[in-house]
C-alpha positions as CSV (number, residue, x, y, z in Angstrom):
1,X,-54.4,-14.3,3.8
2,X,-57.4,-15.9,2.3
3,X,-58.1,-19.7,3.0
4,X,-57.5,-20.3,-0.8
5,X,-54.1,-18.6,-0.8
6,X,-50.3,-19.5,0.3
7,X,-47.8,-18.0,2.1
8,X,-45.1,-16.5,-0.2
9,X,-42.7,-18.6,2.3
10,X,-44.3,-21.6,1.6
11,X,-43.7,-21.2,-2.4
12,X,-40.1,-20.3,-1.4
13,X,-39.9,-24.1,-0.2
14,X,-41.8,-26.1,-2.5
15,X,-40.4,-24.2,-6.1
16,X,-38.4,-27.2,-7.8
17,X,-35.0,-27.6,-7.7
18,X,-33.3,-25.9,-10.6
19,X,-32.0,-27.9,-13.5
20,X,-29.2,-27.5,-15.6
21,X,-29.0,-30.1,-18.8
22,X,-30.5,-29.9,-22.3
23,X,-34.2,-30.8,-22.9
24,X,-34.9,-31.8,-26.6
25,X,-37.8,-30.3,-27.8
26,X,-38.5,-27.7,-25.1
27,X,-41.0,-25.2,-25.6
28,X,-42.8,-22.8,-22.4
29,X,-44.7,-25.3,-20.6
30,X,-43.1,-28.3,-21.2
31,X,-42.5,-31.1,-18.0
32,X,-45.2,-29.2,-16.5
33,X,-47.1,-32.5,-15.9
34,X,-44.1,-35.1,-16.0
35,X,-44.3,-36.1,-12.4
36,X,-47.0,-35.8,-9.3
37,X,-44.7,-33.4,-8.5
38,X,-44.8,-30.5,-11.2
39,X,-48.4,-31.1,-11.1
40,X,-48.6,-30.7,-7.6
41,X,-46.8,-27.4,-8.3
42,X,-48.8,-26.5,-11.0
43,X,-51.7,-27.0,-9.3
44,X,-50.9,-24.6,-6.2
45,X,-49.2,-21.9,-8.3
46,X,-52.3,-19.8,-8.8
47,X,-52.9,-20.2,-5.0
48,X,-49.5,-17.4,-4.3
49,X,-50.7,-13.8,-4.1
50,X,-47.4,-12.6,-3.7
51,X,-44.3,-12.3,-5.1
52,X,-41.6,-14.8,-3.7
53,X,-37.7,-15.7,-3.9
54,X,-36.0,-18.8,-4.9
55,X,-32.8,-20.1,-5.3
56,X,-31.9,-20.7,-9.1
57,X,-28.9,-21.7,-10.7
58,X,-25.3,-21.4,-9.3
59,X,-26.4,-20.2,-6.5
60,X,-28.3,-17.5,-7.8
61,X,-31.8,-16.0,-6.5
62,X,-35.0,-15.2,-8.1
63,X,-38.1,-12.7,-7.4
64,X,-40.8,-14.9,-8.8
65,X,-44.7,-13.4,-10.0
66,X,-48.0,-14.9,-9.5
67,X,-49.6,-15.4,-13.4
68,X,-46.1,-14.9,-14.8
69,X,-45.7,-17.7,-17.7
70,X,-42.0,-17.5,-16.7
71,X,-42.0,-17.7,-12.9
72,X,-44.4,-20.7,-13.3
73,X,-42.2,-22.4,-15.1
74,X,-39.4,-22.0,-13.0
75,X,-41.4,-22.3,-10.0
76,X,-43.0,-25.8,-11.3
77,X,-39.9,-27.5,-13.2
78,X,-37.1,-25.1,-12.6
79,X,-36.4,-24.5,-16.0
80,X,-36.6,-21.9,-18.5
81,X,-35.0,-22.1,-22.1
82,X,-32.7,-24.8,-20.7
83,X,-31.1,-25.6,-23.9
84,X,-30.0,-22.2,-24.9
85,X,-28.5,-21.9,-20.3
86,X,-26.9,-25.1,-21.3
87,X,-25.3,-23.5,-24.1
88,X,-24.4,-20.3,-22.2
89,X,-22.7,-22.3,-19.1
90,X,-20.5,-23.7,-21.9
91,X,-19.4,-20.4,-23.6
92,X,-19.2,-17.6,-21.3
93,X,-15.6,-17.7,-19.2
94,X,-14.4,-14.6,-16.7
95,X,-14.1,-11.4,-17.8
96,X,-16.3,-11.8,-21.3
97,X,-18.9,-9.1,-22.1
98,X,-22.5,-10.1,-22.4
99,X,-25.1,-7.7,-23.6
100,X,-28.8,-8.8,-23.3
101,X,-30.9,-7.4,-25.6
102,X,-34.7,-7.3,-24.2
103,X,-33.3,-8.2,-20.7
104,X,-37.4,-8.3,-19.6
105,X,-37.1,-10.2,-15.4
106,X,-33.4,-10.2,-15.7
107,X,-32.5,-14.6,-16.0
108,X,-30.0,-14.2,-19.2
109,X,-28.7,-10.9,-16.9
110,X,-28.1,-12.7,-13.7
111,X,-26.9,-16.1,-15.2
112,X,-24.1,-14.6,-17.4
113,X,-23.0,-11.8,-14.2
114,X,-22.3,-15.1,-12.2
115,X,-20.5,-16.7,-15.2
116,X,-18.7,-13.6,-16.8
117,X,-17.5,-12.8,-12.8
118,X,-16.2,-9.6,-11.6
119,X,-13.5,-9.2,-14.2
120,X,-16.6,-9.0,-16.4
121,X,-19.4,-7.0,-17.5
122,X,-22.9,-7.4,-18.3
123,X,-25.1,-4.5,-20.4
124,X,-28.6,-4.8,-19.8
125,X,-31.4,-3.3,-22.3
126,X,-35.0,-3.2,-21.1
127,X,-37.3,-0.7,-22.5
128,X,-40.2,-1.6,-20.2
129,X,-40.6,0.3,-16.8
130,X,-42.5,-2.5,-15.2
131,X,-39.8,-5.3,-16.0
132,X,-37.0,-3.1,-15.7
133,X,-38.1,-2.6,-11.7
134,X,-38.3,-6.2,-11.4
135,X,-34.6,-6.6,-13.0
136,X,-32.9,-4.0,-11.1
137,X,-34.6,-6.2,-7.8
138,X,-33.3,-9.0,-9.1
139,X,-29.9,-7.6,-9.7
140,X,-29.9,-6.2,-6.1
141,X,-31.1,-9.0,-4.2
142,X,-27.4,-11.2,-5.9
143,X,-25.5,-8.1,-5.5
144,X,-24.3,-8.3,-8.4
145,X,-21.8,-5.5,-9.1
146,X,-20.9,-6.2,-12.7
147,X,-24.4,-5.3,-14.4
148,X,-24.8,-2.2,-15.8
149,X,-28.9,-1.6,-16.9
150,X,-30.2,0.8,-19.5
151,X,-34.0,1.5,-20.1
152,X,-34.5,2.0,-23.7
153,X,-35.4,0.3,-26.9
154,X,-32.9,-1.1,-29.8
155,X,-33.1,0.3,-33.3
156,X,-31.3,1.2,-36.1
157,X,-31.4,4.9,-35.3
158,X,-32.9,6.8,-31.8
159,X,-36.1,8.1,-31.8
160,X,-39.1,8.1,-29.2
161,X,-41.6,4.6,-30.2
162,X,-44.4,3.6,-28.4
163,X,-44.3,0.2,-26.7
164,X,-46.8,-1.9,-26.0
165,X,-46.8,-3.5,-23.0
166,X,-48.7,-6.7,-22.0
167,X,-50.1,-8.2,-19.0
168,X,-47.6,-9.6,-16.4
169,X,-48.7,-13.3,-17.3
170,X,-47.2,-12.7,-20.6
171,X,-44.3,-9.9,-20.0
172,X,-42.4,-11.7,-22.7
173,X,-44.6,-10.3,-25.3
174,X,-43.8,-6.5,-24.8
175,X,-43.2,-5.1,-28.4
176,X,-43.0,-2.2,-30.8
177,X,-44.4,-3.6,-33.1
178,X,-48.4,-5.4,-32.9
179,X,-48.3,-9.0,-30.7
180,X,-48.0,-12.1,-32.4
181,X,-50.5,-14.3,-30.3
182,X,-53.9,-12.9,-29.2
183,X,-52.3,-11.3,-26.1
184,X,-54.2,-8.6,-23.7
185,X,-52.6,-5.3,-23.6
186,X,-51.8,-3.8,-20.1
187,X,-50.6,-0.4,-21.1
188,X,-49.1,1.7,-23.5
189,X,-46.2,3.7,-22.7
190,X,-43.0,5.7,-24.3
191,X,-39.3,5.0,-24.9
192,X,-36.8,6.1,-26.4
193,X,-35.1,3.8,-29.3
194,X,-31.1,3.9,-29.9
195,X,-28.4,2.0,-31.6
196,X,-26.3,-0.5,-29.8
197,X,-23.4,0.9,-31.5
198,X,-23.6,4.2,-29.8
199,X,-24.5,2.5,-26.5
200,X,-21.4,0.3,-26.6
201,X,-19.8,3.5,-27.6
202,X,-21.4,5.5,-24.4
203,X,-20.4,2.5,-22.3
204,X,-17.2,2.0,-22.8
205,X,-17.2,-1.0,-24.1
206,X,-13.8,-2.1,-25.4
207,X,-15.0,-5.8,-26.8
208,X,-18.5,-7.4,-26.9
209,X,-18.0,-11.4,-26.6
210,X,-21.8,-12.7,-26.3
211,X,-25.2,-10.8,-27.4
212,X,-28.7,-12.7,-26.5
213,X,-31.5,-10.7,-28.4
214,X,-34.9,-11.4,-27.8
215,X,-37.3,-8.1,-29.2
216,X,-40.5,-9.7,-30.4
217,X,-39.7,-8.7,-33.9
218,X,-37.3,-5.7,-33.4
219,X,-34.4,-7.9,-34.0
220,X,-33.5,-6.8,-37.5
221,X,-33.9,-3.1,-36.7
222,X,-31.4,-3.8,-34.3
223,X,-28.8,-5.5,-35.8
224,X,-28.7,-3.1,-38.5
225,X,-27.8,-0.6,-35.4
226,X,-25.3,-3.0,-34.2
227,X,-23.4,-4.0,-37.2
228,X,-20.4,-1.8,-35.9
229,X,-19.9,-4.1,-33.0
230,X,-20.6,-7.0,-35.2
231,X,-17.8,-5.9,-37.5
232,X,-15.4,-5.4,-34.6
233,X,-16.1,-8.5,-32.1
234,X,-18.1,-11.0,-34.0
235,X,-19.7,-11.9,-30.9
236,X,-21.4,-14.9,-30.6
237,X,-25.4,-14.2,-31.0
238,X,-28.2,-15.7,-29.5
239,X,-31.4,-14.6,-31.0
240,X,-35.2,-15.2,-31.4
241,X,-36.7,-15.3,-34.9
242,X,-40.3,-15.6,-35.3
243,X,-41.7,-14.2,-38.3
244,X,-45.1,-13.5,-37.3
245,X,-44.1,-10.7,-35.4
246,X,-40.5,-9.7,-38.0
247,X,-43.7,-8.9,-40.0
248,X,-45.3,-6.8,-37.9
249,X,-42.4,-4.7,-38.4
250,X,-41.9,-5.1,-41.8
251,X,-39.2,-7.7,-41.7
252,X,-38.6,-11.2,-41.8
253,X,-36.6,-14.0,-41.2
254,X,-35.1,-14.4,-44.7
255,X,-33.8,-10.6,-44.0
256,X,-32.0,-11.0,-40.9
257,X,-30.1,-14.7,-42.0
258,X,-29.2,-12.7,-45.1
259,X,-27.7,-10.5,-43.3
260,X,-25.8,-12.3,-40.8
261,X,-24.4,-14.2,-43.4
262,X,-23.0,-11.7,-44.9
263,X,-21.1,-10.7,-42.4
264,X,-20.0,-14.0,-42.2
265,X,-21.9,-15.8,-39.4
266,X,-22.9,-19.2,-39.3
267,X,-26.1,-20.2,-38.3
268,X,-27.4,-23.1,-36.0
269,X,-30.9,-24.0,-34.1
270,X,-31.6,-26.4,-31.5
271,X,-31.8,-30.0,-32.3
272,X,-35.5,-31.1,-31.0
273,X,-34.1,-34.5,-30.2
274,X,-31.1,-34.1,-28.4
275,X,-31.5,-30.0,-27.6
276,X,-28.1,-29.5,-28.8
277,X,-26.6,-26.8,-31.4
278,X,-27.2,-28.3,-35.1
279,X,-26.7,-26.4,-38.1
280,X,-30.1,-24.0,-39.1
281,X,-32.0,-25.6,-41.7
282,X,-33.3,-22.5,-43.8
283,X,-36.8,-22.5,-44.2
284,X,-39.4,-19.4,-45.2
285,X,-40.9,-19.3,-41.9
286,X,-39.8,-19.1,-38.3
287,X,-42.1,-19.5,-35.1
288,X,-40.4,-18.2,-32.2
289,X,-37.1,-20.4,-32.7
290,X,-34.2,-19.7,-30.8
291,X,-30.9,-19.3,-33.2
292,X,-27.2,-18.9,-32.5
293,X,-24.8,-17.0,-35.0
294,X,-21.1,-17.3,-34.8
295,X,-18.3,-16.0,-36.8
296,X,-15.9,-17.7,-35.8
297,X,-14.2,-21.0,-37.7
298,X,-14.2,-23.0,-34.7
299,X,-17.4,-23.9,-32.6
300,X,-17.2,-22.5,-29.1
301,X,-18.9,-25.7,-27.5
């Protein structure tokens, strides 16, 4: 070890204590330099070589990366999307089904396994071979017997795509499409596309309660291959829209609301000042906004 690095042990003891409660306005990066503390984090994080474990939310672990947006986040304020894991902790009971769409490191996957317990089942879709090793780890490491994985991309019919694959600091950008933001591709590599109808089908999937989608752009091309399941469950969705890279794939906001709603969803975004569900204001353009869709007449929170 180098005099300017840490001790993977050492970043197991100082990560922040994870926090569950909403945070108005949150975007990646935010509370990063609230305290002395989180910048005292901040400021060692780039001094880890190594990957390290942490404890995260009911009482699960986490591998965490060196230069992964993510893990810093975590590492530094132990949060990531806390509005939308606020939500989740109030919807998902034993035995629901949670599929998560662009599963990426595995937190949506590991939080809703705990939640949905071993009466319940989580589906996990991760086209990426680099993130998909670090899921199944993840999985392992919580023994969590209730995950199933599968390593392929969602369309609206199956096909082999090429994906493009960023650098580990910005995993979260992996697409089929072009990146949004002026990120540096990694690799290249191929995968195989398929409908989440005919993987519900393959899976044995008798009822689908929760779906989180996050596909940097794919997400209409998706739904359209999941409106089966839509028509059966009207699960609750939680999904990204962010129209600069829907375009990229010749889609767009507009075009997925429209067609939620007409399979009768309702649509609501995060209030920025409380970080609670309020009704979606419809507007021509998205940027990266976090939605949830529900069918039902009642709210579920």
């Amino acid at each position: 070890m180098s005099p300017l690095s840490l001790d993977a042990g050492l970043g197991t003891r100082l990560a922040a204590k994870p926090i569950l409660e909403p945070y108005p306005g949150w975007v990646l990066g935010s509370g990063q330099s609230a305290s002395p503390e989180t910048r005292f984090r901040r400021a060692i994080w780039r001094l880890f070589p190594k990957p390290f474990t942490v404890s995260w939310l009911d009482g699960l672990h986490l591998t965490l990366y060196p230069g992964n947006e993510t893990s810093r986040s975590i590492f530094v304020t132990g949060r990531y999307e806390p509005n939308e894991f606020c939500l989740l902790s109030k919807i998902l009971k034993p035995a629901m089904t949670f599929v998560d769409v662009g599963a990426n490191t595995g937190l949506y996957t590991l939080y809703a396994a705990r939640r949905v317990g071993a009466d319940g089942s989580v589906l996990a879709i991760e086209p990426s071979t680099r993130e998909m090793g670090v899921l199944k780890r993840n999985v392992e490491i919580n023994a969590l017997n209730n995950v199933r994985v599968r390593q392929v991309a969602l369309s609206d019919h199956a096909s082999e795509v090429e994906l493009l694959v960023a650098r580990v600091q910005n995993s979260g950008h992996n697409t089929l499409g072009a990146f949004g933001y002026n990120t540096p591709l990694d690799h290249r590599e191929k995968t195989r596309t398929e409908c989440l109808d005919a993987i519900v089908q393959a899976e044995g999937l008798s009822r689908v309660d929760v779906i989180k989608m996050d596909i940097e752009g794919a997400e209409l091309s998706a739904l359209h291959g999941a409106l089966n399941t839509l028509r059966r469950d009207h699960p609750l969705l939680l999904l990204e829209l962010a129209d600069r890279l829907l375009r990229h794939q010749n889609a767009s906001s507009a075009e997925l609301l429209s067609l939620l709603g007409q399979h009768g969803y309702r649509m609501y975004g995060f209030d920025p000042s409380t970080g609670l569900p309020a009704l979606l204001v419809w507007r021509d353009y998205f940027d990266s906004e976090n939605i949830v869709a529900i069918a039902e007449d009642s709210l579920p929170w």
